[in-house]
C-alpha positions in Angstrom: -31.6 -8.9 16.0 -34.7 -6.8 14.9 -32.0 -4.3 13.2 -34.9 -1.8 12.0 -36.2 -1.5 15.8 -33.2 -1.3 17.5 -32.7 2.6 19.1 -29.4 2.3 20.3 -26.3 -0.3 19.5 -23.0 -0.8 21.1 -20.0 -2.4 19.3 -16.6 -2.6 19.7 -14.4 0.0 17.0 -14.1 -0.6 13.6 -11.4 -2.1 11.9 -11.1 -1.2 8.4 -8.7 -3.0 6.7 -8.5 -1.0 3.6 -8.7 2.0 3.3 -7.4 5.4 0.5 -6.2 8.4 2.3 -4.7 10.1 -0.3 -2.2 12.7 -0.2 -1.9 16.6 0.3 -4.6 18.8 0.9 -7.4 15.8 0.4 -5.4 13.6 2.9 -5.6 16.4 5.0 -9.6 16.8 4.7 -10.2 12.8 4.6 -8.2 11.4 7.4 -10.1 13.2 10.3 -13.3 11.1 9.1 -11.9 7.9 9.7 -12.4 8.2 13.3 -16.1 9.9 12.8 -16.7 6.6 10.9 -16.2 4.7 14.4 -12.4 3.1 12.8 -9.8 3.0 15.4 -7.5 1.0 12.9 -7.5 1.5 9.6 -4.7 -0.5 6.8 -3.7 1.8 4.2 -3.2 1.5 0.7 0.3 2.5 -0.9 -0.9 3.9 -4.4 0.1 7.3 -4.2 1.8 9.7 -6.8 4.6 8.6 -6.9 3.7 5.1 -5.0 5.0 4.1 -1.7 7.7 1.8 -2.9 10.6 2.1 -0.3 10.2 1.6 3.4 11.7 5.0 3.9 8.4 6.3 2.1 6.1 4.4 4.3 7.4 5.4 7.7 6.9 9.3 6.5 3.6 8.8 5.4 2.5 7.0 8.3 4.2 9.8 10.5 2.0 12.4 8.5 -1.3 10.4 8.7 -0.5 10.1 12.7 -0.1 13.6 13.0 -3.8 14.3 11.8 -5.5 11.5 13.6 -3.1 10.3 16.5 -5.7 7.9 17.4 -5.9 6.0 15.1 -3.7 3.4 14.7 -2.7 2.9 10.7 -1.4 -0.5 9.4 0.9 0.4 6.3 1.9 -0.8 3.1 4.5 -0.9 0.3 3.2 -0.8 -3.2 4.2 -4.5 -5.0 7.3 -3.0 -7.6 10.4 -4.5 -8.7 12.3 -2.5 -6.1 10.8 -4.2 -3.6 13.3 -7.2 -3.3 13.3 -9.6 -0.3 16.1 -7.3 1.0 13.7 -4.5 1.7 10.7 -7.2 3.1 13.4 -8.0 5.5 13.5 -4.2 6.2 10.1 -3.7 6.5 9.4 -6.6 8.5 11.6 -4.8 10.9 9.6 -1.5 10.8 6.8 -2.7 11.7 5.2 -2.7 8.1 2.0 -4.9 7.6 2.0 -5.9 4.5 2.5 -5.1 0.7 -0.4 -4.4 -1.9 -0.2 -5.8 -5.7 -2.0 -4.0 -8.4 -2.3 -5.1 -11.6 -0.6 -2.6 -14.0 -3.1 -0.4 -15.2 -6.8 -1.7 -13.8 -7.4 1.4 -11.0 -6.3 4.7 -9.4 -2.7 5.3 -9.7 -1.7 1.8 -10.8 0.8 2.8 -13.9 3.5 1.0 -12.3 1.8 -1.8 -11.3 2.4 -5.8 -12.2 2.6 -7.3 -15.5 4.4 -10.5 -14.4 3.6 -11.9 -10.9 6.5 -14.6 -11.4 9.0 -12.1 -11.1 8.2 -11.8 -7.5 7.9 -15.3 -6.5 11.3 -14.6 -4.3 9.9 -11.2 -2.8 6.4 -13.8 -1.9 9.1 -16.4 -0.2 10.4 -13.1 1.5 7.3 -12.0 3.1 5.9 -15.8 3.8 9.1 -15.9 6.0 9.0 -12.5 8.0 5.2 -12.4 8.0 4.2 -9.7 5.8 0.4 -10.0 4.3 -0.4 -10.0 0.8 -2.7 -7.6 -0.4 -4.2 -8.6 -3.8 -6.5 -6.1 -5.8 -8.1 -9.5 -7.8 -8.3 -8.4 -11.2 -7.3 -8.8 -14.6 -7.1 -5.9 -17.3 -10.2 -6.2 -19.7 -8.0 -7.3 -22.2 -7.3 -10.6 -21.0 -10.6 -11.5 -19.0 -12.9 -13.9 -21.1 -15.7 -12.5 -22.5 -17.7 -14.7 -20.1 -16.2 -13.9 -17.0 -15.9 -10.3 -14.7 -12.1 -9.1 -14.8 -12.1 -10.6 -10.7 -13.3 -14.1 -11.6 -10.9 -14.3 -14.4 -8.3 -13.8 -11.6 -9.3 -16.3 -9.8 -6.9 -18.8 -10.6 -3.7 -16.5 -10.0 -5.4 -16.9 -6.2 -4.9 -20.3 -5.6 -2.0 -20.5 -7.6 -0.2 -18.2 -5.1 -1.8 -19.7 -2.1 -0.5 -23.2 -3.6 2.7 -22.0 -4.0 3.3 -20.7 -1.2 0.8 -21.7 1.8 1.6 -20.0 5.0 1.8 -16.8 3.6 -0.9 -14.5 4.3 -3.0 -13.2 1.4 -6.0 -11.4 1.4 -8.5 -10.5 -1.6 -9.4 -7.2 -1.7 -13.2 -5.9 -2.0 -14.5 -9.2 -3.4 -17.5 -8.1 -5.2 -18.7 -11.5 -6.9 -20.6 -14.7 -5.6 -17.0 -16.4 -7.5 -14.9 -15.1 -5.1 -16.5 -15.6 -2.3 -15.9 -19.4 -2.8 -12.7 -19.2 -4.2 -11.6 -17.9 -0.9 -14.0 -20.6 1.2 -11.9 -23.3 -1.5 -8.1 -21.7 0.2 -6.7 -22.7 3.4 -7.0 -20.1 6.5 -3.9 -18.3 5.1 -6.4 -16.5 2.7 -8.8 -14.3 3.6 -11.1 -11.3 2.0 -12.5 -8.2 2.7 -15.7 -6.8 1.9 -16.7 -3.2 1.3 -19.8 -1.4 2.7 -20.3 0.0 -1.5 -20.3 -3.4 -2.3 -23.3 -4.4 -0.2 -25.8 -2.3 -1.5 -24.8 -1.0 -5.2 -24.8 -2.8 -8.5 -23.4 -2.3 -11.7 -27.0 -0.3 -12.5 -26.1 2.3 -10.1 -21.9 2.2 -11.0 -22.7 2.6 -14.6 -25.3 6.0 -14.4 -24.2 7.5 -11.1 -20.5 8.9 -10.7 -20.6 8.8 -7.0 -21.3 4.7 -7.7 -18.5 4.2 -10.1 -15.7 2.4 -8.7 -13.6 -0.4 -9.2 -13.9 -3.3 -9.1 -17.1 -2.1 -10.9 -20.4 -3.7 -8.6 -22.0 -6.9 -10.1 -25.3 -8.6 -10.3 -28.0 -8.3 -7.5 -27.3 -12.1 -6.5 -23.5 -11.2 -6.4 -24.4 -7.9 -3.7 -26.9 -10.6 -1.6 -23.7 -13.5 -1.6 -21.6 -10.6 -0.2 -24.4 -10.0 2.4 -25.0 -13.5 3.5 -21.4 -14.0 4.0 -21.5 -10.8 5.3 -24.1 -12.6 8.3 -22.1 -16.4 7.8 -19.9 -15.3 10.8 -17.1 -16.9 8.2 -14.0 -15.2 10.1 -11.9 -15.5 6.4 -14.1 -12.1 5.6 -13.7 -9.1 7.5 -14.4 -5.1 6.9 -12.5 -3.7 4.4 -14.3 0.0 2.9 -11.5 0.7 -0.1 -12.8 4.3 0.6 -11.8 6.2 -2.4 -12.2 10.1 -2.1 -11.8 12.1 -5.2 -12.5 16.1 -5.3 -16.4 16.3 -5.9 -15.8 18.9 -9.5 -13.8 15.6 -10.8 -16.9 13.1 -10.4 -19.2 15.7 -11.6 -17.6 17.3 -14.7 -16.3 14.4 -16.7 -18.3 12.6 -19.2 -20.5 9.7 -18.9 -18.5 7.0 -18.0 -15.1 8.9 -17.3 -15.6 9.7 -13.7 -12.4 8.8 -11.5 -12.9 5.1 -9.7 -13.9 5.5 -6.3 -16.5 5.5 -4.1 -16.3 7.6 -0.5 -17.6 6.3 2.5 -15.2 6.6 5.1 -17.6 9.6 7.4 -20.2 6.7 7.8 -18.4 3.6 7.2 -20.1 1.5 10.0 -23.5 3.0 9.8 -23.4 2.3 6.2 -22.6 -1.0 6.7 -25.7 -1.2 8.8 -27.9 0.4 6.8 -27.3 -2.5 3.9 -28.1 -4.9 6.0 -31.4 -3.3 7.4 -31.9 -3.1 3.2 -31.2 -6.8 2.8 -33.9 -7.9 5.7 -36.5 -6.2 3.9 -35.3 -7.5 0.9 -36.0 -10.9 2.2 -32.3 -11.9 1.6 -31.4 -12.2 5.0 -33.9 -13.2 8.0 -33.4 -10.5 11.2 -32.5 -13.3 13.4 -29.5 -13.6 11.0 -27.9 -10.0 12.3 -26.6 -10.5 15.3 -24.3 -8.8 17.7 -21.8 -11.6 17.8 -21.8 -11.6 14.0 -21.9 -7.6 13.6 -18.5 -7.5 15.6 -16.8 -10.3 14.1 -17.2 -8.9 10.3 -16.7 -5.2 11.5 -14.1 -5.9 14.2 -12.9 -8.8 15.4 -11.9 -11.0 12.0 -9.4 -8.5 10.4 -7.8 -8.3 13.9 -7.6 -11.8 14.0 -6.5 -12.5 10.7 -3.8 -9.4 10.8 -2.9 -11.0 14.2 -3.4 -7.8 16.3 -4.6 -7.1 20.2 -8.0 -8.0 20.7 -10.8 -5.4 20.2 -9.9 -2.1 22.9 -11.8 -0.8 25.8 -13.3 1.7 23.8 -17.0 1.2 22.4 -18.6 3.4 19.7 -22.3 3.6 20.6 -25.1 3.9 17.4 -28.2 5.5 17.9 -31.3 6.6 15.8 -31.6 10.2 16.5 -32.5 11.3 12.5 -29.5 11.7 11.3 -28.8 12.1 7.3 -25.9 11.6 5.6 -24.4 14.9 4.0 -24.2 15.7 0.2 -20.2 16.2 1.2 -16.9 17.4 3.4 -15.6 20.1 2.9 -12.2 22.7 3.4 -13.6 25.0 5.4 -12.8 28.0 2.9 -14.9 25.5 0.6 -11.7 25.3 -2.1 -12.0 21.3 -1.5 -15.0 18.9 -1.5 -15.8 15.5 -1.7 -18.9 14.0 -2.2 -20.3 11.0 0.2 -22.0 7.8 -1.4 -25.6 7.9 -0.2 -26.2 11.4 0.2 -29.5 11.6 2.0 -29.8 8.2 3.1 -30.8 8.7 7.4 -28.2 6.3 9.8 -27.1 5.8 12.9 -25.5 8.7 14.7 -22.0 7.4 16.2 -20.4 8.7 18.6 -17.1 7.2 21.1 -17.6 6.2 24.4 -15.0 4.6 27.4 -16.3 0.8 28.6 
C-alpha cells in the first residue's frame, strides 16, 4: 500500500483497547473525542481518585461515560487492590466487567494504591483465569528496583512469564510495550498473552519525552530501534498485538507550568487516534524502516481493529466504516470547554492527517 498516495481509505472502527477518560469536568471534555478518533470500542482504565476498586464503582462510571458517548461501547475495569478478592471477580464476571488492571504502586498517574506484592493475589489470578476476566498489566518496575542496565519494562519482564507460567489460560495483556524486549517476551508466551501498542509510542523517543511536556509519559519512549520494533510488529500482522492509545489527557496549564521534567505523565491523542497511527507509519516508509508494500489493508485492520476484538473475544468488526481522506487537515494545538475554563493539549500539534469521518456499509 503506497500509504503517502493514497486519497481516501476505508477501514472498519477502531478498537482501542486502553484508553484514560478521566473524571469530572475533563471526562466530560475528553469522552466526546473518542468517537471523532474513529473508536467505536474503547477499554478503560480504572485509576481514578479514588480508584475504581468495587464493582458497584465500575457500573456507575460506565453509566456516566455512556451517557456522554452512547455509542460507544466501553469495556471496563476494576483497579488490582486487596479488596478485590475472588468474591468480587465472581461478581464482576457477572456484570459484565472485562477485566482488572495492575499498577505497580507508585510508577504512574494515580497509582498510590497500587501493588507491592503480586503473590498476594495469586488467588484473585485463579479467580479471574476461571470466570474469564483479562489481566491488564502496566509492565513496570519502580526505578528503584530496575538494574541499572535495564528500562523499568524489561526489568519486568520476568514477573510476565512468571504469571503466564503460573497460571496459563488466563488472559493477560502488556500494556503500551514500548521496547524491542517486550515485544519478544510476549512472542516467547502462549496465545493467552497479548500486548498493545500505542500510536505515542510509534513515533516519539525518549529525546522528545525528556524536552517536550506534551511527549512525557510513561512508560517513558525508548531508543529509535525500540520505536521501529514497535512499527514492524506494528506491519507483522502478529494478532498477539493490537491498538491500545493509553490516551492520557491532563489540563494543558499543568503540562506547561511545571518545571523541567515535572510535567504530569501523559500523552493525549485520543481526537486523532487512527490518523496518528497512520501518520507513523507513512513516517517509518520514508524512514526506510518499513517497505510500502508492508502497509496493507488486511494488516491496518487487524492491528487497529480486528486483533483486540479477537483477543477480548468480542463480535466481529460492525457494519459501520470510518472513511480517511486527505483533504488538508491539521491537527489542533487543543480541545477546549467552550467557556475556554478547560484545555488540553493534543500530541502533534500541527502535524496534517487524515480527516475521518463515519459512514453506514
Amino acid at each position: 500500500m503506497h500509504l503517502k498516495r493514497i486519497e481516501r481509505l476505508e477501514l472498519p472502527p477502531t478498537a482501542d483497547m486502553h484508553v484514560h477518560l478521566r473524571q469530572g469536568e475533563l471526562m466530560e471534555l475528553v469522552v466526546p473525542t473518542v468517537r471523532q478518533g474513529g473508536v467505536d470500542t474503547a477499554f478503560v482504565m480504572p485509576n481514578l481518585v479514588p480508584p475504581l476498586t468495587s464493582v458497584e464503582q465500575v457500573l456507575e462510571y460506565q453509566a456516566r461515560l455512556h451517557g456522554i458517548a452512547k455509542d460507544v461501547n466501553f469495556l471496563m475495569s476494576l483497579f488490582l487492590h486487596p479488596s478485590v478478592t475472588p468474591q468480587v471477580i465472581a461478581q464482576a464476571a457477572a456484570a459484565g466487567i472485562t477485566g482488572v488492571k495492575m499498577y505497580p504502586q507508585g510508577v504512574t498517574t494515580n497509582s498510590e494504591s497500587g501493588v507491592s506484592n503480586l503473590e498476594s493475589f495469586y488467588e484473585t489470578f485463579a479467580a479471574m483465569e476461571q470466570h474469564g476476566l483479562v489481566l491488564n498489566l502496566h509492565g513496570e518496575v519502580l526505578e528503584s528496583l530496575a538494574p541499572a542496565d535495564k528500562t523499568l519494562e524489561e526489568a519486568f519482564l520476568p514477573t510476565l512469564k512468571t504469571l503466564h507460567e503460573r497460571f496459563p489460560r488466563l488472559r493477560i495483556v502488556l500494556e503500551h510495550c514500548t521496547t524491542a524486549a517486550a515485544v519478544e517476551a510476549v512472542r516467547a508466551c502462549g496465545p493467552a498473552v497479548g500486548a498493545t501498542i500505542t500510536a505515542h509510542h510509534l513515533y516519539l523517543t525518549s529525546d522528545e519525552a525528556n524536552c517536550d511536556p506534551f511527549a512525557f509519559c510513561k512508560p517513558i519512549p525508548k531508543k529509535p530501534t525500540d520505536r521501529d520494533t514497535l512499527i514492524r510488529t506494528v506491519v507483522s500482522g502478529d494478532p498477539k498485538f493490537f491498538f491500545g492509545s493509553d490516551s492520557a489527557p491532563h489540563p494543558l496549564q499543568s503540562k506547561t507550568s511545571a518545571a523541567q521534567g515535572k510535567a504530569p505523565a501523559g500523552v493525549y491523542t485520543q481526537p486523532f487516534v487512527t490518523q496518528l497511527v497512520l501518520l507513523a507509519l507513512e513516517e517509518a516508509v520514508e524512514r526506510g524502516v518499513i517497505a510500502e508494500a508492508e502497509v496493507t489493508q488486511e494488516k491496518l485492520e487487524g492491528f487497529l481493529s480486528r486483533h483486540g476484538r479477537r483477543f477480548y473475544k468480542l463480535p466481529e468488526v460492525p457494519s459501520k466504516r470510518i472513511v480517511l481522506e486527505r483533504k488538508g487537515e491539521r491537527i489542533p494545538k487543543s480541545v477546549s470547554t467552550q467557556d475556554g475554563s478547560l484545555e488540553v493539549g493534543i500530541s502533534r500539534a500541527g502535524a496534517e492527517v487524515f480527516s475521518l469521518r463515519w459512514e453506514e456499509s
